[in-house]
N, C-alpha and C positions, 0 to 999 in steps of 0.2 A: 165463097165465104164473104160475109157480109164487112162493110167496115164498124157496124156495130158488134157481130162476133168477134171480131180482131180484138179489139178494145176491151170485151169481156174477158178475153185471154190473159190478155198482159196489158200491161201499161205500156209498155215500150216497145210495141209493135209499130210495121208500118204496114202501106197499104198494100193488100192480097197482091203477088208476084205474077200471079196466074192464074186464068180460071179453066185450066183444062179439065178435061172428065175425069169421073173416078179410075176409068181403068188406064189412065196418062199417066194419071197420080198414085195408081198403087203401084204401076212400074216404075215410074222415078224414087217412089220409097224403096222397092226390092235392091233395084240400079245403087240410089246412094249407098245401100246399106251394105250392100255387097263390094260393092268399091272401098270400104273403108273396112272391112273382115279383110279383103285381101290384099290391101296395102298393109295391116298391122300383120295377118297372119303369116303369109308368104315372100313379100318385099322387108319385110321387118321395119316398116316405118313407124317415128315416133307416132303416139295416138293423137297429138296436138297437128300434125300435118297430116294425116288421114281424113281427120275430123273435117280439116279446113279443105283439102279436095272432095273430100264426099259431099260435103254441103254444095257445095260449088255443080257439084256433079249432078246431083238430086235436084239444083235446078235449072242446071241446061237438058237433064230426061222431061221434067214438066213444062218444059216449053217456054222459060222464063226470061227475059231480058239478063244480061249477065251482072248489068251495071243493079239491078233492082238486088238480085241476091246475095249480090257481094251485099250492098246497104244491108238486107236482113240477117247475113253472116253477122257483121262487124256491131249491129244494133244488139241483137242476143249477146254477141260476145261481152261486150261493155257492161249491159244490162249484169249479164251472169257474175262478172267479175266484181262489180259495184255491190251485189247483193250479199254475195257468200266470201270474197275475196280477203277482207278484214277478218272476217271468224277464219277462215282459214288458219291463215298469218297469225291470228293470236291464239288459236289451237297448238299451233307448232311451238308458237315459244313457251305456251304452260305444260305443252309436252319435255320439248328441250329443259325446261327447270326442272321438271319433276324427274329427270333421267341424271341431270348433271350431278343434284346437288346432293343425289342419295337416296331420296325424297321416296323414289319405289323399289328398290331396295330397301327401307323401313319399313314398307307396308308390305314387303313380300317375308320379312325374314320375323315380322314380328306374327303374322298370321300364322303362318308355316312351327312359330313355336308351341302356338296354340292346339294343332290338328296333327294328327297321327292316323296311321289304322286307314282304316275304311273312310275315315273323315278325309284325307287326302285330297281324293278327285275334287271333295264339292271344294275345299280351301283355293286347289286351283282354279276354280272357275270365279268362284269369287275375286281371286284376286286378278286374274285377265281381265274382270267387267270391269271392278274401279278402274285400276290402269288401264283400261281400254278404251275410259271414257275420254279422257283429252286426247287421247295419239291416234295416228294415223297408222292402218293395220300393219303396214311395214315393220314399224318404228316399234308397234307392242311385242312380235316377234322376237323384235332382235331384243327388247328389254329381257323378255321373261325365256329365250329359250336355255339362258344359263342358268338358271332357277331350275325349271323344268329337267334341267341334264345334271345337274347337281343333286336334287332329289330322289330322281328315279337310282343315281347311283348310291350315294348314301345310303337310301333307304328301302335299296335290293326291290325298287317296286318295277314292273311293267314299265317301259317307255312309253305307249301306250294309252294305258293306264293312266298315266300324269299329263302326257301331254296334249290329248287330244281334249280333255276339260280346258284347259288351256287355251288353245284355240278355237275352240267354240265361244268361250268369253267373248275372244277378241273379232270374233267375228261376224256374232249374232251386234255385238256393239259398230262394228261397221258399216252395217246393212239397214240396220232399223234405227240407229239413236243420232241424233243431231246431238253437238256439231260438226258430224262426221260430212265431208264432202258430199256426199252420194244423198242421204236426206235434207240435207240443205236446201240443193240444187231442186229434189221431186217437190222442197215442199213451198220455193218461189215458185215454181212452173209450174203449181195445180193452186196455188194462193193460199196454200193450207195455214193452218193455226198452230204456229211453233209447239207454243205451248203445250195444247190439247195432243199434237202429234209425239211429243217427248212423252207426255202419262203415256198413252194409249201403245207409244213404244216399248218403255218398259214393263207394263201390261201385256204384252205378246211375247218378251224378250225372258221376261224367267222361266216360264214353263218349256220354252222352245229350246235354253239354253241348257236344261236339268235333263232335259230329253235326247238333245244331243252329244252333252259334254260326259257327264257322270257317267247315264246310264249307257249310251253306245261304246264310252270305252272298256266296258268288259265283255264288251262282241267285239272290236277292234284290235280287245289285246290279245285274243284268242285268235284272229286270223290271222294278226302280226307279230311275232315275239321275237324283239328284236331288242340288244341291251344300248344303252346311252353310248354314243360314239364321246371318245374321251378330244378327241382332235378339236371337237366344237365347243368345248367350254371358253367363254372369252374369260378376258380378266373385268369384274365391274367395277362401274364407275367408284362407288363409296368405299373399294379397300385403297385409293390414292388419296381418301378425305382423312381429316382429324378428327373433324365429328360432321354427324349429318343432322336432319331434322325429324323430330318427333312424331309418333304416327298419327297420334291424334291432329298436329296439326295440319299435318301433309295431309290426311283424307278429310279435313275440313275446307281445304283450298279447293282440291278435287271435286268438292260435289257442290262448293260452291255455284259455280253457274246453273247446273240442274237443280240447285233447290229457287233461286233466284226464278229460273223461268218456270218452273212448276208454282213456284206461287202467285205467280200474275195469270198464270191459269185457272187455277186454284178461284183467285180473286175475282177474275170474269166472269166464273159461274155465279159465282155468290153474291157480289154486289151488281154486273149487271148494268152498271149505268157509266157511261165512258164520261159523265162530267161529275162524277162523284170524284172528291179530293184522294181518295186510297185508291181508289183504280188509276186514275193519272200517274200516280205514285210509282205503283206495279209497274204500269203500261212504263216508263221510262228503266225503273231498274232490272225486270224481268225481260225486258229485247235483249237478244241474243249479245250483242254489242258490247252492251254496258256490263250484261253479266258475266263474260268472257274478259272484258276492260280487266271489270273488278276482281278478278280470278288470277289474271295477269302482275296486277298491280299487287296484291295479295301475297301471290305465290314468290316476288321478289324479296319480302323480308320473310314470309314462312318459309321456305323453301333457300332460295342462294341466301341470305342473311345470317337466314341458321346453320348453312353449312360452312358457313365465315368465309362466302364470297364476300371481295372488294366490290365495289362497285366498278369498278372496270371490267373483272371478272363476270356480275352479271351483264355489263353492257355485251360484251364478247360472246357471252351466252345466248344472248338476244337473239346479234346480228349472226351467229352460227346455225341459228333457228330457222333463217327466213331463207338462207341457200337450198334448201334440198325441194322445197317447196314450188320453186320457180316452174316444174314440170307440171307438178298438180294444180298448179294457179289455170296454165295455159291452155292444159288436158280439159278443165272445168269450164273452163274458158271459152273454148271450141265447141264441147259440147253443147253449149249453151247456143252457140250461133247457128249448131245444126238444129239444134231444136226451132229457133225463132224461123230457121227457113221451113224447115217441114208446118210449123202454123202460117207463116205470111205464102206458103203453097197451096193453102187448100187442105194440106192432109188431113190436119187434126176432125176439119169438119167433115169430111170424106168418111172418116171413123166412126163419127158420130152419127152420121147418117146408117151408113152399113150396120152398123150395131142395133140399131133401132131394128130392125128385122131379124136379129138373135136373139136366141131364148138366152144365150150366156149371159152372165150378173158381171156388171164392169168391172167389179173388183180381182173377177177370176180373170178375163177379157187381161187385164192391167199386168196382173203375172205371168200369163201367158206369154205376152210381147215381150218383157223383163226377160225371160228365161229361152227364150229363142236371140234375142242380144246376147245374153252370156254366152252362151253356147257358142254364138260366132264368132265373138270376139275377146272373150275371156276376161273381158274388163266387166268387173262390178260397176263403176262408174259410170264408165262408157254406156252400161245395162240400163240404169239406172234414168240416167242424161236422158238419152234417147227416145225411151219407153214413158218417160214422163212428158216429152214434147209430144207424142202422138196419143196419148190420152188426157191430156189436159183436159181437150172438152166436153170429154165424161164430168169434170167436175162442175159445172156451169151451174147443174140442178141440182149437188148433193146438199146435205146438211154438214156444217161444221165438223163436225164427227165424223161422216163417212169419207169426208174431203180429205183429214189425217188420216183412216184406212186406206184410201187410194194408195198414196204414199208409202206405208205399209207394206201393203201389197205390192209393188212395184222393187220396196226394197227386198222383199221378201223371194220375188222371183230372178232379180241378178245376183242371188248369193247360188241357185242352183249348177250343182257338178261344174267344180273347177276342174280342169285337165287341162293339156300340155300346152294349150295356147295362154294360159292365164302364170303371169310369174310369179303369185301366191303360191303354186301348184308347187314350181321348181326351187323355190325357199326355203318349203318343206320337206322337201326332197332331201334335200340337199344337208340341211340342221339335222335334222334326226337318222341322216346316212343310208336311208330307204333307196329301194330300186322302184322301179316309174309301175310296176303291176301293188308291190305293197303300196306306194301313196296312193293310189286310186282305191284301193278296200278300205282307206282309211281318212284319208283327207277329202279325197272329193264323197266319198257314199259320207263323210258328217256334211259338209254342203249343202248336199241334197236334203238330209235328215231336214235339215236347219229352213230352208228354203219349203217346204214342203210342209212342216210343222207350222212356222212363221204365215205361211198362207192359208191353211186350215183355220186357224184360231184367229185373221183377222177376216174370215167369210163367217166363222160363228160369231165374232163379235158384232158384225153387221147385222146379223138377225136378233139383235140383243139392244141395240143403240142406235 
């Protein structure tokens, strides 16, 4: 690999680690990739020390000076961190508000008065995607599964039924929409266009999520008919409030930063010129950054203000935010450095090369890799990370467009079949009181649904844009 392709990759690369041959280089990828399935799967190691011995491992298999790849480790790492690390951070804390102050609890109980009947499933998908846009899939779980077990009891529906729309929401939003970790991450490592990549998200993200959520759960609730375990309802946040905040304005906080960077998208198309005064404009308030800042900043008097937080109360809130995080900084983090080794190895160009002699279309190529990482290692993220470093250089020649499909596709293929090794798996398990053969009819086959759908429609979109 060239030091002019290095530089076309990333900015933050260094110079090629090694120039061994393809078939060096695809055993040190099997080698790393394998070393880190079986420290997470088997050893039960954090994925932050897996990541950092696999990388390490992937380049003493290709033949690499040790001192070179620790640098490429620790470059990516940095790199990764600098990029996505701040959205992270400020994800957590407009999640943290929007949980403490009440804020989705008003948008779940005010929707919820509205739909009945048959309208049910779609209310809960709806309400998993807003609240699913700021929080991390963990975090939307634990917000909505007391909703979801409250309803279904209430309202004598299916477990089922309620809850698998539910998690579909939340998880077609963790796979495909920025500024979730996992596209963050695909869409520095492929150079993609935030912007473009958020539309073209949720462009894939409704049809995908109506397909999996609504309609599979009355195949799910037929396979599983199982009633609300009463043990799992927590107590929520807003019955220790006096008052909370309003709906309107809690889901104008919420979709703040998605409209902010849809409109410097928006704007690019149409004006077109990076020294026109309104694109300058865009271009600073629509970066993920400022639009997340201003979501932040926002959400402080929308949100804890209105629920008659003190100001110490939202400092408290804040810095309660940024603890749980510390895992998924370092997870992302690592990722990232195994990425930078796998291109300062040779690999990505090794891909590039090999594929040039397949009839397969890089976008299929892109979920493919995606979906053999899940598989191994149960981590969306990890899928995500990884599968984005070894096809980066598919992106060298696309267009703007296809460049957000990659990404796409990449997210589209680490959402396929969670099972026992992935802790989404055993969350759900666990919340809704299922045995590990019910979660698999039900949790990991919508996975799949979702993964499989989400990749279909962005290989027709390609033939479209």
């Amino acid at each position: 690999m060239t030091r002019l392709s290095v530089e076309m990759l990333a900015a933050d690369t260094v110079e090629p680690i090694t120039s061994a041959g393809h078939a060096q280089l695809g055993i040190a990828v099997l080698a790393g990739i394998a070393v880190i399935v079986l420290l997470i799967t088997q050893f039960k190691l954090h994925a932050f020390l897996a990541l950092t011995i696999g990388s390490l491992a992937l380049g003493a298999f290709a033949g690499a000076p040790l001192d070179k790849t620790i640098t490429s480790f620790t470059t990516g790492l940095g790199a990764t961190v600098a990029g996505v690390g701040v959205l992270i951070a400020l994800g957590a804390i407009l999640g943290k508000l929007l949980a403490d102050s009440g804020g989705a609890d008003q948008i779940v109980d005010t929707i919820l008065a509205k739909a009945g009947g048959r309208a049910m499933p779609w209310a809960m998908v709806l309400i998993a995607s807003v609240i699913g846009l700021p929080l991390f899939f963990e975090v939307g779980i634990v917000l909505l599964i007391p909703v979801v077990l409250m309803v279904a009891k209430r309202g004598n529906y299916s477990l089922m039924r309620i809850g698998i729309p539910a998690l579909a929401g939340l998880s077609v939003m963790h796979g495909l929409i920025p500024p979730h970790p996992g596209p963050l991450v695909a869409i520095d490592a492929v150079k993609a266009n935030l912007g473009i990549t958020l539309a073209l998200g949720v462009l894939v993200a409704i049809p995908t999520v109506i397909i999996a959520g609504p309609l599979f759960s009355k195949v799910a609730a037929r396979w599983v008919d199982v009633p609300a375990p009463d043990r799992m309802i927590p107590t929520r946040a807003s019955e220790d409030l006096d008052k909370r905040p309003g709906f309107g304005a809690t889901l104008a906080t919420m979709l703040l930063p998605v409209v902010l960077m849809l409109s410097k998208a928006l704007v690019d198309i149409i004006v077109d010129d990076p020294t026109h005064m309104v694109q300058r404009v865009f271009d600073v308030v629509g970066s993920p950054l400022i639009a997340l800042l201003a979501a932040v900043i926002v959400g402080m008097f929308t949100l804890g203000r209105a629920a008659g937080f003190t100001k110490d109360r939202i400092s408290t809130t804040v810095e309660k935010s940024l603890a749980p995080i510390a895992g998924i900084l370092l997870i992302v983090g690592a990722g990232g450095g195994f990425k930078q080794t796998l291109i300062d190895s040779g690999v990505g160009q090794m891909i590039l090369d090999i594929s040039k002699d397949w009839s397969i279309p890089a976008l299929l190529l892109a979920w493919l890799i995606a979906v053999a990482i899940r598989l191994a290692t149960g981590s969306a993220t990890v899928a995500t990370i990884s599968a984005a470093g070894l096809v980066a250089p598919l992106a060298a020649d696309m267009s703007t467009a296809h460049t957000s499909l990659l990404v796409l596709a990449i997210g589209a293929g680490s959402l396929f079949f969670s099972h026992v090794n992935d802790a989404g798996f055993w969350l759900v398990k666990e919340y809704f009181g299922l045995s590990v053969g019910q979660t698999v009819k039900t949790w990991s086959v919508m996975e799949t649904i979702i993964s499989v759908v989400a990749g279909g429609l962005v290989l027709l979109l390609s033939l479209v844009i």
